[in-house]
C-alpha positions in Angstrom: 38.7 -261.1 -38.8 36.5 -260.7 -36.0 34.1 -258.2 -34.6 32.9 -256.5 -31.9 31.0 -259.3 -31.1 33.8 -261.8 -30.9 33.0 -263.9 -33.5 33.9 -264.3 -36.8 32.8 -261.6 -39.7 31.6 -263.8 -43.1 31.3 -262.6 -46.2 28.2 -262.6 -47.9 28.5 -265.7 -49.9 29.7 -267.8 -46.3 26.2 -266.8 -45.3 24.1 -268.0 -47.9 26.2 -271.4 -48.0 25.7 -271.6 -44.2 22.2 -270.6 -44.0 21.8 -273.7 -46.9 23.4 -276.2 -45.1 21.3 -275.2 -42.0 18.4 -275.5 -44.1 18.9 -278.5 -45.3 19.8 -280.0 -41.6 16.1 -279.0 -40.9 16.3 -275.7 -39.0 13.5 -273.1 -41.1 15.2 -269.6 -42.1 12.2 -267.8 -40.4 13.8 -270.0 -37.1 17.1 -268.2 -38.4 15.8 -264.9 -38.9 13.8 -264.9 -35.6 17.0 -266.3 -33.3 19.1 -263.5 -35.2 16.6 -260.8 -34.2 16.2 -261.8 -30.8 20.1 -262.1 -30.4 20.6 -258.3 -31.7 17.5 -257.5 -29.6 19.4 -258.8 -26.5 22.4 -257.4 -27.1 21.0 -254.0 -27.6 18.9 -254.2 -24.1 22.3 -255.6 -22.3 24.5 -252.7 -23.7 21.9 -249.6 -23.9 20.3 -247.6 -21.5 16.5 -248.3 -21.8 15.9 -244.6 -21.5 17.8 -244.2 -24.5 16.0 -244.0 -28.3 16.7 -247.0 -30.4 16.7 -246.7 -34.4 16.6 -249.5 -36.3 16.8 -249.2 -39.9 15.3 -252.1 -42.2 15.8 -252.4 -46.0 14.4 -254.7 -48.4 17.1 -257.1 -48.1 17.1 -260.5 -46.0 18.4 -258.7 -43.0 15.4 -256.4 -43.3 13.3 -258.8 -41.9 15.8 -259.1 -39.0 15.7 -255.8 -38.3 11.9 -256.3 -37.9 12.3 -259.2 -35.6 14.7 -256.7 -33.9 12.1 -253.5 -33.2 9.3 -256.5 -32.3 11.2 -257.8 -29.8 12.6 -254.5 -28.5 9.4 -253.1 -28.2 7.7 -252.5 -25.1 6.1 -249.7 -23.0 9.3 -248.5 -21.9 11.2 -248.3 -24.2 11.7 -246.0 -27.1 12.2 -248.2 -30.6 11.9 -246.8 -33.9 12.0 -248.2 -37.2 12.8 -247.1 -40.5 11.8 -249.3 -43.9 13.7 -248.9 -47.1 16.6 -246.8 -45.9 18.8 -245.7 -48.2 22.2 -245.7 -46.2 23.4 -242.7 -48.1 21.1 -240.6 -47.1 21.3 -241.8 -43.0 25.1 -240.9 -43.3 
């Protein structure tokens, strides 16, 4: 399966045996974390109009912290990033 992004969609166990064997080649999950954010940060500025609102919704989960890395790197004087913490997705929908 693939997604939007044309690459592959992996389950949530492929990610935690990928992100181990990255690990143990030397490369930090912060390093991980940070180079996810700042991919999803890009993508966001390429694609949406930088008068637009942003919202980007961060749980307690490992992906929270990429959705930090996300808004930090999104954020400028310009532009108009929010953040939520400890979303329930339920109540967004």
């Amino acid at each position: 399966m693939t997604s939007s992004l044309d690459g592959p969609i992996l389950s949530v166990k492929d990610v935690v045996a990928l992100e181990k064997r990255l690990e143990a080649s030397g490369i930090p999950l912060r390093e991980l974390m940070n180079r996810a954010g700042r991919f999803v940060a890009e993508w966001i500025r390429d694609r949406v109009d930088a008068s637009k609102p942003v919202l980007i919704l961060c749980g307690t989960g490992n992906n929270g912290g990429d959705g930090w890395v996300i808004a930090e790197t999104s954020s400028s004087p310009e532009s108009r990033v929010r953040t939520g913490y400890n979303c329930v997705a339920a109540a967004v929908i």
